[in-house]
mmJSON file of the N, C-alpha and C atoms, coordinates in Angstrom:
{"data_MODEL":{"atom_site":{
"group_PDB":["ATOM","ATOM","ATOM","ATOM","ATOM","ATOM","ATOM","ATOM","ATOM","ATOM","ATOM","ATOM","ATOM","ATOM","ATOM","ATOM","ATOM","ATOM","ATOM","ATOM","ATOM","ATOM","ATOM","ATOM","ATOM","ATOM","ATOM","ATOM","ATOM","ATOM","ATOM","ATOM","ATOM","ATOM","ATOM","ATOM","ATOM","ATOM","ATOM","ATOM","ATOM","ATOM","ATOM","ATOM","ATOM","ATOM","ATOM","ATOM","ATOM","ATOM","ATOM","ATOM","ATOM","ATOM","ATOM","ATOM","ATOM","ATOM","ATOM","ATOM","ATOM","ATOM","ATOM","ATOM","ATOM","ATOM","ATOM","ATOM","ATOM","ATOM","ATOM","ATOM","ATOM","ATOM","ATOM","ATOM","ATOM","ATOM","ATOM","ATOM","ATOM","ATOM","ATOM","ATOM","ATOM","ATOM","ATOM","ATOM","ATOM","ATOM","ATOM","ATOM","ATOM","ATOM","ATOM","ATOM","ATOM","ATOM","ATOM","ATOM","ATOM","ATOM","ATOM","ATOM","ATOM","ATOM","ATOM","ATOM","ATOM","ATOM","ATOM","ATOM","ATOM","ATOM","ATOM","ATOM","ATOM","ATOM","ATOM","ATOM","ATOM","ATOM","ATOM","ATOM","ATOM","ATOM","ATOM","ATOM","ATOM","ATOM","ATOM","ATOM","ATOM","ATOM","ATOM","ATOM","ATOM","ATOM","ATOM","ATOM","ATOM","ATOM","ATOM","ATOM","ATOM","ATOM","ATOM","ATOM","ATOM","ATOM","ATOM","ATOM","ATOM","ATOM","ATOM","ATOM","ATOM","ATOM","ATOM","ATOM","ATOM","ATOM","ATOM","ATOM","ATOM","ATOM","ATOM","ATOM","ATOM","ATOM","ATOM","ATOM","ATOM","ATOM","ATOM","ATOM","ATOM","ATOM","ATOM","ATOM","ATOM","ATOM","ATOM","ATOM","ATOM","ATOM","ATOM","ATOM","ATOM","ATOM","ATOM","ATOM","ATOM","ATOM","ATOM","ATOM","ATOM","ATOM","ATOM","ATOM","ATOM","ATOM","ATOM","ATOM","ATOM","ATOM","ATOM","ATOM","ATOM","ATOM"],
"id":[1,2,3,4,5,6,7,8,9,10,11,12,13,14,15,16,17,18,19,20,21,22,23,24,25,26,27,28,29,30,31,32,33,34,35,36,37,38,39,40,41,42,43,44,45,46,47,48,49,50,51,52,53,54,55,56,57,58,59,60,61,62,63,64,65,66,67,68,69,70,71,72,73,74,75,76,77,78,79,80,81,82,83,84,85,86,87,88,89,90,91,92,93,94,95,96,97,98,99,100,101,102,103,104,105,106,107,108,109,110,111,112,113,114,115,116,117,118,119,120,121,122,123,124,125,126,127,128,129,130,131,132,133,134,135,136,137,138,139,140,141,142,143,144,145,146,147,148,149,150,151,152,153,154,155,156,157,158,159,160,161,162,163,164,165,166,167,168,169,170,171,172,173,174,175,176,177,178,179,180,181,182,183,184,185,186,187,188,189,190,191,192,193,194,195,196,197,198,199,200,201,202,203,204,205,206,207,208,209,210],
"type_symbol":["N","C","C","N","C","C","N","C","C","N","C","C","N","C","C","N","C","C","N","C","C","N","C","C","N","C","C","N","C","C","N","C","C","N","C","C","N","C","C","N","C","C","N","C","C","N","C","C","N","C","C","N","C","C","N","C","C","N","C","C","N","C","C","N","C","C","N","C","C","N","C","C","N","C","C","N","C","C","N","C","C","N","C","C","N","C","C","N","C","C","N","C","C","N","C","C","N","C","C","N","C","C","N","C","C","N","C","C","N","C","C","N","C","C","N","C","C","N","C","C","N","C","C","N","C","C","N","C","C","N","C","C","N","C","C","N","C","C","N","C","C","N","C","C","N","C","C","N","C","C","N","C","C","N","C","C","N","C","C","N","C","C","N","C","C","N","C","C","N","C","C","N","C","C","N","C","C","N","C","C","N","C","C","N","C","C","N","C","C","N","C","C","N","C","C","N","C","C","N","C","C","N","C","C","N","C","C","N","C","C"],
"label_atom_id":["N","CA","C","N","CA","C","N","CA","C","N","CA","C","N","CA","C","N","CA","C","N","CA","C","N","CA","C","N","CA","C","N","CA","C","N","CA","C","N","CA","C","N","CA","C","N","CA","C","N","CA","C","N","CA","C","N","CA","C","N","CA","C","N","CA","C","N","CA","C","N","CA","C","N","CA","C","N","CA","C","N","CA","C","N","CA","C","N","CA","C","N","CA","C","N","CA","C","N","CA","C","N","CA","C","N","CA","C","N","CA","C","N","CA","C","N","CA","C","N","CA","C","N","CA","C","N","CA","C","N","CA","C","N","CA","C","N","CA","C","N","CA","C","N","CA","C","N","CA","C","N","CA","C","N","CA","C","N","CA","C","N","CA","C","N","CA","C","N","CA","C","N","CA","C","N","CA","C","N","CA","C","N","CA","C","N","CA","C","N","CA","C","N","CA","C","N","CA","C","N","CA","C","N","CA","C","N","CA","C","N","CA","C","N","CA","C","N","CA","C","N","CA","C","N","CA","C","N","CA","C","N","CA","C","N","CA","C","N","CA","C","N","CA","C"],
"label_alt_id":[null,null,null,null,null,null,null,null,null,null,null,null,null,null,null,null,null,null,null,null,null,null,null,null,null,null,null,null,null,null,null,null,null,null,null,null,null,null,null,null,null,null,null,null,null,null,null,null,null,null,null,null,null,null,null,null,null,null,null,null,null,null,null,null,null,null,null,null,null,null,null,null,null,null,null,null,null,null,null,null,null,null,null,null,null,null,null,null,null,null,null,null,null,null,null,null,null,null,null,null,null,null,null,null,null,null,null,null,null,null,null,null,null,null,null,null,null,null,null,null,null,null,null,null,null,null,null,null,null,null,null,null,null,null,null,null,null,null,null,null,null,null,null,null,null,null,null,null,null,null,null,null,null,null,null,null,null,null,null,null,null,null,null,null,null,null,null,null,null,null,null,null,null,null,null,null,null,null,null,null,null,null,null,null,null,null,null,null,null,null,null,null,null,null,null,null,null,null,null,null,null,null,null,null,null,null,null,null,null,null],
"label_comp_id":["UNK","UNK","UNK","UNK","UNK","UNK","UNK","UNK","UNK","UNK","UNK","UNK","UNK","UNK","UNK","UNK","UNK","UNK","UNK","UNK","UNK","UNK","UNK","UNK","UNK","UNK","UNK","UNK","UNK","UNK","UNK","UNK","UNK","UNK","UNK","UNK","UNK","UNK","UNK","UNK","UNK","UNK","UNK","UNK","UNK","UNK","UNK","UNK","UNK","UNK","UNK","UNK","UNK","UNK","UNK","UNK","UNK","UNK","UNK","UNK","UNK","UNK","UNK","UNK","UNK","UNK","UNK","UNK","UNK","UNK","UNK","UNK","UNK","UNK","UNK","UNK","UNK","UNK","UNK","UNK","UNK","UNK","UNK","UNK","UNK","UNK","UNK","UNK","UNK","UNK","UNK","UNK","UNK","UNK","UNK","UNK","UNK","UNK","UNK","UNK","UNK","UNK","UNK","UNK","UNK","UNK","UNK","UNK","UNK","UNK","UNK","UNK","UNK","UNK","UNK","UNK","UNK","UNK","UNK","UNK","UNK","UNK","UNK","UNK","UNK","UNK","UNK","UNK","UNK","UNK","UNK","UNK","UNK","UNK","UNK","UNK","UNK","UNK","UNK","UNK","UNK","UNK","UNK","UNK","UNK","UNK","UNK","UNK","UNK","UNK","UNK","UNK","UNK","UNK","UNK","UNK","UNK","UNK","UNK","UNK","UNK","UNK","UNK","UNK","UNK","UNK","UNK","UNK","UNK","UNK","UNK","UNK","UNK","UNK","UNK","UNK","UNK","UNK","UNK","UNK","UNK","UNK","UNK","UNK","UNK","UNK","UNK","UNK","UNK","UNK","UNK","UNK","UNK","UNK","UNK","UNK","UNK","UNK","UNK","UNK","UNK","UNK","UNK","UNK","UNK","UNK","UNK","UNK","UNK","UNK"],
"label_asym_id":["A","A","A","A","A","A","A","A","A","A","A","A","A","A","A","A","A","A","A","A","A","A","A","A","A","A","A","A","A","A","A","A","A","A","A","A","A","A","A","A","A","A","A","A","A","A","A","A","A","A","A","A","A","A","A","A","A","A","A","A","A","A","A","A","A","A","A","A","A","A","A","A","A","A","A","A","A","A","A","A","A","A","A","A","A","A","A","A","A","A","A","A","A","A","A","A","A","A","A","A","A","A","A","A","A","A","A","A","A","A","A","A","A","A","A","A","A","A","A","A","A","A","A","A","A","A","A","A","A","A","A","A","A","A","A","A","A","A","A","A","A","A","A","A","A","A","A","A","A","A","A","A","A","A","A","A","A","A","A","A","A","A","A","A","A","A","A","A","A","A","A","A","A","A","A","A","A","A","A","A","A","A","A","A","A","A","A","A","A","A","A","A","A","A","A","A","A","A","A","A","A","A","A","A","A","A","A","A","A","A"],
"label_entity_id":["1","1","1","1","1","1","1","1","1","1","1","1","1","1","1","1","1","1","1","1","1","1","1","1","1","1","1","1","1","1","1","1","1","1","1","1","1","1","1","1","1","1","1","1","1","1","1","1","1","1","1","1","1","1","1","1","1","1","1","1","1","1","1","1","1","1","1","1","1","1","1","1","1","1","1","1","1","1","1","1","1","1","1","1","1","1","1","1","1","1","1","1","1","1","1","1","1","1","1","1","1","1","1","1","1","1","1","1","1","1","1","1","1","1","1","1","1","1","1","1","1","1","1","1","1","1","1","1","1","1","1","1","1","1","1","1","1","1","1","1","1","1","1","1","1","1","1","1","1","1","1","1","1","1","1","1","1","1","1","1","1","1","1","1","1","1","1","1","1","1","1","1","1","1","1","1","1","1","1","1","1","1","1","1","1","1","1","1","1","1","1","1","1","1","1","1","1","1","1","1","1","1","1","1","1","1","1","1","1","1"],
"label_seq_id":[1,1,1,2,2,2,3,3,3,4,4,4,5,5,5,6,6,6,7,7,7,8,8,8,9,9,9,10,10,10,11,11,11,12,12,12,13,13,13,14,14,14,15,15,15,16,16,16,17,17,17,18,18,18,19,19,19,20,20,20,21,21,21,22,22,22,23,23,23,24,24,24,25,25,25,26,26,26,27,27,27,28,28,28,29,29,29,30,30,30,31,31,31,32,32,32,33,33,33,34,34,34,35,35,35,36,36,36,37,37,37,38,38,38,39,39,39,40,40,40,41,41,41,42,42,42,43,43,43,44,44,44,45,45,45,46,46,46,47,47,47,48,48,48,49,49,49,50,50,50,51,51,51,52,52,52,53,53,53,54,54,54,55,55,55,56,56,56,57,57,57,58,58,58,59,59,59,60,60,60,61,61,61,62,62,62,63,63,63,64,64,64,65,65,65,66,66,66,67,67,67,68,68,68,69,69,69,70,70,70],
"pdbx_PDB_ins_code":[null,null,null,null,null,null,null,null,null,null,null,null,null,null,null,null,null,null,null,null,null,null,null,null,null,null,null,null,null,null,null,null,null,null,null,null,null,null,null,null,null,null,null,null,null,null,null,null,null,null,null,null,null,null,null,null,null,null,null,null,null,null,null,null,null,null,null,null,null,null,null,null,null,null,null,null,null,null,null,null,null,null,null,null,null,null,null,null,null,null,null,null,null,null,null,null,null,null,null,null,null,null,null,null,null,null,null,null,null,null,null,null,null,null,null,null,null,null,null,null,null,null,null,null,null,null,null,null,null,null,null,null,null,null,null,null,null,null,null,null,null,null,null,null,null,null,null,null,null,null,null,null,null,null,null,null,null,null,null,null,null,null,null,null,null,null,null,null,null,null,null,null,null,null,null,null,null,null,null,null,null,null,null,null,null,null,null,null,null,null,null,null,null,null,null,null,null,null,null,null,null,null,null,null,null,null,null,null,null,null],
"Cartn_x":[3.615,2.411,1.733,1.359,0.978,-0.879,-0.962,-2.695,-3.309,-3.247,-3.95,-4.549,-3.062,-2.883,-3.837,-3.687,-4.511,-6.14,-6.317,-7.807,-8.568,-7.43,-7.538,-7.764,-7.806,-7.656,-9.486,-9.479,-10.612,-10.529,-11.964,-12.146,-11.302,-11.768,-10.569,-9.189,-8.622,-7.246,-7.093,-8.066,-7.184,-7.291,-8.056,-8.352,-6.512,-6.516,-5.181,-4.078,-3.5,-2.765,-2.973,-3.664,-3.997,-3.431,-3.915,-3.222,-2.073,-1.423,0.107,0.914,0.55,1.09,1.269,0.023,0.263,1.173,1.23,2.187,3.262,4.098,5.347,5.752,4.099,4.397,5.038,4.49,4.453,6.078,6.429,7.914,9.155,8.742,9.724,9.589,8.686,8.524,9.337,9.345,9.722,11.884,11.864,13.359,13.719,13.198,13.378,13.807,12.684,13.226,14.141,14.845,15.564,16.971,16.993,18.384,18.301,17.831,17.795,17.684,16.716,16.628,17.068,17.351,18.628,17.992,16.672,16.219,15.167,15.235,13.954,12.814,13.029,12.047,10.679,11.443,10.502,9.254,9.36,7.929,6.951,7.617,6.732,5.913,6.761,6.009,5.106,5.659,4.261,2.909,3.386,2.234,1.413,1.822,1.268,0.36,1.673,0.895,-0.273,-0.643,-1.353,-2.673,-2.621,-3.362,-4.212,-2.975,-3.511,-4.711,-4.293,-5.136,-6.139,-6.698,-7.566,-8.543,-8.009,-8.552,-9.503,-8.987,-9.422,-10.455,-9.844,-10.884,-12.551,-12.396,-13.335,-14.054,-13.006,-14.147,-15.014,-14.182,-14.985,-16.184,-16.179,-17.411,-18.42,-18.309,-18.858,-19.808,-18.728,-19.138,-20.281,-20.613,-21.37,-22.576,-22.28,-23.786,-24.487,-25.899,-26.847,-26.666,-27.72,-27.903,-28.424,-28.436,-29.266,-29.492,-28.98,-28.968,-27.63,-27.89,-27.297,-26.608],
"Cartn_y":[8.397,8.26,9.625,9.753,11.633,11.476,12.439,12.47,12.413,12.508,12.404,10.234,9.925,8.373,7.513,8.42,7.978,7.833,8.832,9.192,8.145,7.235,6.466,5.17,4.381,3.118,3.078,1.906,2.254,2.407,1.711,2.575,1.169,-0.237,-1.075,-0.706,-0.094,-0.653,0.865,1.93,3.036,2.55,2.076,1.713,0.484,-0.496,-0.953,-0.296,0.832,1.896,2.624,2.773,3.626,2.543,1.525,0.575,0.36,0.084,-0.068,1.417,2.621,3.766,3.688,3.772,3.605,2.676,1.309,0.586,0.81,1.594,1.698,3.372,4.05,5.048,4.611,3.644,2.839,2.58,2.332,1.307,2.3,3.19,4.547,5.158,5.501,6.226,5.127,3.859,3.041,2.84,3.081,3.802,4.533,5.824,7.183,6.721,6.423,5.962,5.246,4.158,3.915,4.282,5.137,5.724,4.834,4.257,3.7,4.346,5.802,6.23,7.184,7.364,8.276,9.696,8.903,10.017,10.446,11.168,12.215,12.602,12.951,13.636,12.633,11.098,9.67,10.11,10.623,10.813,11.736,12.626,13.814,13.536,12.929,12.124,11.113,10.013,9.225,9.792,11.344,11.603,11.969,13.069,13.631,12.666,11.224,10.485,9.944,9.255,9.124,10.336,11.435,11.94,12.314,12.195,12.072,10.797,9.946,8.475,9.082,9.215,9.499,10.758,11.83,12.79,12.399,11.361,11.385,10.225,9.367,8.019,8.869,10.149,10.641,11.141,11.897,12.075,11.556,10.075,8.744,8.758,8.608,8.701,9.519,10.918,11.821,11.561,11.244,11.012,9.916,9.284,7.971,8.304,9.137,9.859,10.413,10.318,10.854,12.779,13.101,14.512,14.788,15.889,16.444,15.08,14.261,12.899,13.803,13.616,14.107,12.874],
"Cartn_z":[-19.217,-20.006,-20.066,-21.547,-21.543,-21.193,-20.75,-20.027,-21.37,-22.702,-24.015,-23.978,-23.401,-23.945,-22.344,-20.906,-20.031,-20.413,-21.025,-21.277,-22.374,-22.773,-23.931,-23.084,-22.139,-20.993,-20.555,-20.195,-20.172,-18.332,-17.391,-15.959,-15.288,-16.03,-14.746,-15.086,-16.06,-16.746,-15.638,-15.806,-14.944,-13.212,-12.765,-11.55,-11.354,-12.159,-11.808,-11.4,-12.859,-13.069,-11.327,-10.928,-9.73,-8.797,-8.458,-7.437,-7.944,-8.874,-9.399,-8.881,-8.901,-8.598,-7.421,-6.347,-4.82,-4.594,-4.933,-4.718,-4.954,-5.656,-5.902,-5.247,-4.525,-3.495,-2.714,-1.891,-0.942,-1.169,-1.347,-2.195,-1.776,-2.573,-2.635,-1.373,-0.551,0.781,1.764,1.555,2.559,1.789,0.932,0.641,0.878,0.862,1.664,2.775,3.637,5.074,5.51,5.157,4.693,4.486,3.498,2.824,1.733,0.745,0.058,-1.164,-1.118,-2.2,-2.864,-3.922,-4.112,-5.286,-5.706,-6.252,-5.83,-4.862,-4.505,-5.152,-6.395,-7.144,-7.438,-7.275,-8.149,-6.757,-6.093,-4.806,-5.658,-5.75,-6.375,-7.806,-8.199,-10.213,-10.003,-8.972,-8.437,-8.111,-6.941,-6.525,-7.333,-8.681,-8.969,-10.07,-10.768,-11.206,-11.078,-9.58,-8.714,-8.948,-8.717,-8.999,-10.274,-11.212,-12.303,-13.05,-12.558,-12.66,-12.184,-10.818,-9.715,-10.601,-11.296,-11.858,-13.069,-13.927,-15.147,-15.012,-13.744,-13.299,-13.174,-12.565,-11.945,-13.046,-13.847,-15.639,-16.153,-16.166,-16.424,-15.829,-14.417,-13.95,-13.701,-14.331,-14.366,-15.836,-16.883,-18.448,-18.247,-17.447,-17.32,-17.08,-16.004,-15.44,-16.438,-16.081,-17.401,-17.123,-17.674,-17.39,-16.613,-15.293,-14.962,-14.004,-13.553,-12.02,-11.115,-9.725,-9.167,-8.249],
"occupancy":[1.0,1.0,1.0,1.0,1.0,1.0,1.0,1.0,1.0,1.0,1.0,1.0,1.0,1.0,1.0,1.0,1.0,1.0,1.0,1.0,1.0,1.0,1.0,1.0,1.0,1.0,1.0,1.0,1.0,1.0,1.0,1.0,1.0,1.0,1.0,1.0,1.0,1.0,1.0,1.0,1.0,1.0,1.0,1.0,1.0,1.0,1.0,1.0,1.0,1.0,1.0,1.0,1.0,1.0,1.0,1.0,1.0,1.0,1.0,1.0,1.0,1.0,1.0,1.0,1.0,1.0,1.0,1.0,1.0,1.0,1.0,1.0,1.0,1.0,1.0,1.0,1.0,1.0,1.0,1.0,1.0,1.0,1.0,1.0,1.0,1.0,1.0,1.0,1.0,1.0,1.0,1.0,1.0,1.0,1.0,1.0,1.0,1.0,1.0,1.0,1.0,1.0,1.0,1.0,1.0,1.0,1.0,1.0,1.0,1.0,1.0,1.0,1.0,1.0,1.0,1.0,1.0,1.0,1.0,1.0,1.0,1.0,1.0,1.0,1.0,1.0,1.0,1.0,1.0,1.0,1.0,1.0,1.0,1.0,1.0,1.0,1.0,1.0,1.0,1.0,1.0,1.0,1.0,1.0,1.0,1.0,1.0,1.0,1.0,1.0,1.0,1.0,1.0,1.0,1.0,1.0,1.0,1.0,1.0,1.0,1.0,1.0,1.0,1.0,1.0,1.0,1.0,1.0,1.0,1.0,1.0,1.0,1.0,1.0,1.0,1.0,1.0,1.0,1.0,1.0,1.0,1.0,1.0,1.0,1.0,1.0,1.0,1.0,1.0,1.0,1.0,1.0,1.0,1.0,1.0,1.0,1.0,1.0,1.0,1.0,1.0,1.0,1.0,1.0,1.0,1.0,1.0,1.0,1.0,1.0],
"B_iso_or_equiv":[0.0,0.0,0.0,0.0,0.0,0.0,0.0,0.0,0.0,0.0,0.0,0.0,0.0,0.0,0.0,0.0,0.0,0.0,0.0,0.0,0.0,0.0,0.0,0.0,0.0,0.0,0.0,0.0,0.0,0.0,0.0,0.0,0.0,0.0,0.0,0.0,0.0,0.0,0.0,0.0,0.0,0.0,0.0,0.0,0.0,0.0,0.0,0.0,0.0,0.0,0.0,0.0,0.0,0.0,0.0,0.0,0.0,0.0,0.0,0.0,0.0,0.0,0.0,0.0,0.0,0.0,0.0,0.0,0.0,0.0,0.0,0.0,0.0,0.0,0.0,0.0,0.0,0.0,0.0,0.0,0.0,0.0,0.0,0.0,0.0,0.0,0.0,0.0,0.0,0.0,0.0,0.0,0.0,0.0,0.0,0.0,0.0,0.0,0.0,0.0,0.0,0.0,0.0,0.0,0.0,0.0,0.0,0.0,0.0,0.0,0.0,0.0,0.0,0.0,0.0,0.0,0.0,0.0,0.0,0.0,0.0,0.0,0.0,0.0,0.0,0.0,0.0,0.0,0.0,0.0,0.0,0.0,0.0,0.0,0.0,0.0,0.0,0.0,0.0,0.0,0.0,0.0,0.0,0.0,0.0,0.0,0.0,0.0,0.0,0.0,0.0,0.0,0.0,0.0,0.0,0.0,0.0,0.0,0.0,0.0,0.0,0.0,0.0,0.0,0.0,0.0,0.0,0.0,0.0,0.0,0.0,0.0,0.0,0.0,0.0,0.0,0.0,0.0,0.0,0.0,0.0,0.0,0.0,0.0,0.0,0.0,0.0,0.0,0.0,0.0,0.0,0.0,0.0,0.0,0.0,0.0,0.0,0.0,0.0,0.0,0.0,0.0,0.0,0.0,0.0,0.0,0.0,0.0,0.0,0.0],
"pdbx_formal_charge":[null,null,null,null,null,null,null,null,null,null,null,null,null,null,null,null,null,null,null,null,null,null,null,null,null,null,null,null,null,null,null,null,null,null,null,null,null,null,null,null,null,null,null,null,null,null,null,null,null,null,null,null,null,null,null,null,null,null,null,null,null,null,null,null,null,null,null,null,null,null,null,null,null,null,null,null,null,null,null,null,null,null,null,null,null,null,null,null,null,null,null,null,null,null,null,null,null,null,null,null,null,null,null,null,null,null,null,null,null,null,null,null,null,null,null,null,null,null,null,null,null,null,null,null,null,null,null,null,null,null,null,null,null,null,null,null,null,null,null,null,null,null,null,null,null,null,null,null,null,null,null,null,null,null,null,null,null,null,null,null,null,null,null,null,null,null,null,null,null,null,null,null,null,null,null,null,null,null,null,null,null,null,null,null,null,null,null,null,null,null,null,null,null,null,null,null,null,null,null,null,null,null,null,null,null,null,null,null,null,null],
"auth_seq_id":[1,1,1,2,2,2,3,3,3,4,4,4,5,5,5,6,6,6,7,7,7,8,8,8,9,9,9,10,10,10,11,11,11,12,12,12,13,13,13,14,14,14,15,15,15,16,16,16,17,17,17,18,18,18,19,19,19,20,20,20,21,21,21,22,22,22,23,23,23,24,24,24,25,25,25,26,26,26,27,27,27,28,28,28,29,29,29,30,30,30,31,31,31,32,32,32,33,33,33,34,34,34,35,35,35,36,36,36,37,37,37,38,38,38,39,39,39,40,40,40,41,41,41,42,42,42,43,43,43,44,44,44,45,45,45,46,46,46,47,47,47,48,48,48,49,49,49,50,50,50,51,51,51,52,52,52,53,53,53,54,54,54,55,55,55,56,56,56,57,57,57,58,58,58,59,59,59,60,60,60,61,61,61,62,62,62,63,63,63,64,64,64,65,65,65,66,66,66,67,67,67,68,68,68,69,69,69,70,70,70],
"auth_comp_id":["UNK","UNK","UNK","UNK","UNK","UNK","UNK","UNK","UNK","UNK","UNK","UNK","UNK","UNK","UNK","UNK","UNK","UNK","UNK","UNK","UNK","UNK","UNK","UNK","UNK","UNK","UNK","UNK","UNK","UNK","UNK","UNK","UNK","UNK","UNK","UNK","UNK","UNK","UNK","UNK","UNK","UNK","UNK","UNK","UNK","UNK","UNK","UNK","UNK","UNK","UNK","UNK","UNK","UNK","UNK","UNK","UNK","UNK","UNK","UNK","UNK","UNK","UNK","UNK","UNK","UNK","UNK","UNK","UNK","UNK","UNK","UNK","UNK","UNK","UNK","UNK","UNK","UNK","UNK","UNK","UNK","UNK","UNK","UNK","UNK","UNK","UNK","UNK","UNK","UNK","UNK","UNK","UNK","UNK","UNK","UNK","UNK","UNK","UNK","UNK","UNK","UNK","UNK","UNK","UNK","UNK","UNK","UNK","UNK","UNK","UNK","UNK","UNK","UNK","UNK","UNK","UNK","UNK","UNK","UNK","UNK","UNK","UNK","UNK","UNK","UNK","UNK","UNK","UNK","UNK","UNK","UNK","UNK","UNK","UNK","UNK","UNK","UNK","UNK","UNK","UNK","UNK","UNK","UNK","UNK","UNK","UNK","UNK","UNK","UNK","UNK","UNK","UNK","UNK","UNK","UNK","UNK","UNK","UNK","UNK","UNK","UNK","UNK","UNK","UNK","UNK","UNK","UNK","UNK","UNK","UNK","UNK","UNK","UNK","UNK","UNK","UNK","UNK","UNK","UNK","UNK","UNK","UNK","UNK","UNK","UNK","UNK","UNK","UNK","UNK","UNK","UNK","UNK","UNK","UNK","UNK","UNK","UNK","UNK","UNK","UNK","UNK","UNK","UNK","UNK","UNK","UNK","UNK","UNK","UNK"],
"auth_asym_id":["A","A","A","A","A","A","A","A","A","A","A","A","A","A","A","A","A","A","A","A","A","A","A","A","A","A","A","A","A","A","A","A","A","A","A","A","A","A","A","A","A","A","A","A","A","A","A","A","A","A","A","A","A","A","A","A","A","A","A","A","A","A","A","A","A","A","A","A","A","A","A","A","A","A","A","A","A","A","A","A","A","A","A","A","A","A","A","A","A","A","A","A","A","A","A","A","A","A","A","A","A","A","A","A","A","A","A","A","A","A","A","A","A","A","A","A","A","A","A","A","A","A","A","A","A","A","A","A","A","A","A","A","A","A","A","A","A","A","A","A","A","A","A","A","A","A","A","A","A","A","A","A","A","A","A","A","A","A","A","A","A","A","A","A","A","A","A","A","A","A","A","A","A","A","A","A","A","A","A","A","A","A","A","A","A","A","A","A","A","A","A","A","A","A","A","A","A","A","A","A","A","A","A","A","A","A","A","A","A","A"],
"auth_atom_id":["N","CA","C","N","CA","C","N","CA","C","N","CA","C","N","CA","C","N","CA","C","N","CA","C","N","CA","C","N","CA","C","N","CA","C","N","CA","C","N","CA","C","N","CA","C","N","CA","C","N","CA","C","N","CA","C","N","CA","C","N","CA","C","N","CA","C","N","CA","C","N","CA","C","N","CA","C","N","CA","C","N","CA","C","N","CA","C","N","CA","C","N","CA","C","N","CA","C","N","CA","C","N","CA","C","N","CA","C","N","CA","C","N","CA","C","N","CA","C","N","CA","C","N","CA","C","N","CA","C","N","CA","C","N","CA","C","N","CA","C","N","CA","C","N","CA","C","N","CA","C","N","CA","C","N","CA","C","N","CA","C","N","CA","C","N","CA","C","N","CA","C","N","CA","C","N","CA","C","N","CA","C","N","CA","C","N","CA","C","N","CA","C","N","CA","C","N","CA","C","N","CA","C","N","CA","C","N","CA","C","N","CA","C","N","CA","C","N","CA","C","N","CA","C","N","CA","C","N","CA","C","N","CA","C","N","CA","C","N","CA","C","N","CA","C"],
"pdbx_PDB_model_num":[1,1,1,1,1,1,1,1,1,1,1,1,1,1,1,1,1,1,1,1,1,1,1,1,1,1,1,1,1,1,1,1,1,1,1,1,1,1,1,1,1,1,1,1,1,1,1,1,1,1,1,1,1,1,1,1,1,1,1,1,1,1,1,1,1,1,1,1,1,1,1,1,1,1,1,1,1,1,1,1,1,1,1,1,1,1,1,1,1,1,1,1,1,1,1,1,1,1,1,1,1,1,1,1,1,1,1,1,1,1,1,1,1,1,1,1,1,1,1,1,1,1,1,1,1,1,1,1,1,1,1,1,1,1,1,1,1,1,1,1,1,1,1,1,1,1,1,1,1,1,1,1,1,1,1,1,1,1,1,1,1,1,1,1,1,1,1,1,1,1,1,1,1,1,1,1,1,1,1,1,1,1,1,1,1,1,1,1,1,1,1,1,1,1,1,1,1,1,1,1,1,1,1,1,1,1,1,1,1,1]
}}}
């Protein structure tokens, strides 16, 4: 999903997206351990996915705030 089309969701649909990501962190780290998992890289795209949600969630809540409230 390109960060143009995240920014388009609204704050629960990204808040899900965010628990759906961890969960399938969760998933993949416990394959790793394991030997289960065979593609390495799916850690690193989660995380960064993960972060990505977490980043733009925070926009959101920045955009909400009035002006000049701290």
């Amino acid at each position: 999903m390109k960060t143009a089309e995240i920014r388009l969701l609204s704050v629960q649909e990204l808040i899900n997206k965010i628990a759906d990501a961890r969960e399938e962190y969760m998933n993949l780290r416990f394959q790793m351990v394991t030997g289960q998992l065979t593609d390495h890289s799916r850690l690193l795209q989660t995380r960064r996915l993960i972060a990505r949600y977490e980043t733009i969630l925070r926009e959101h809540e920045l955009a909400e705030k009035p002006e000049g409230a701290k």
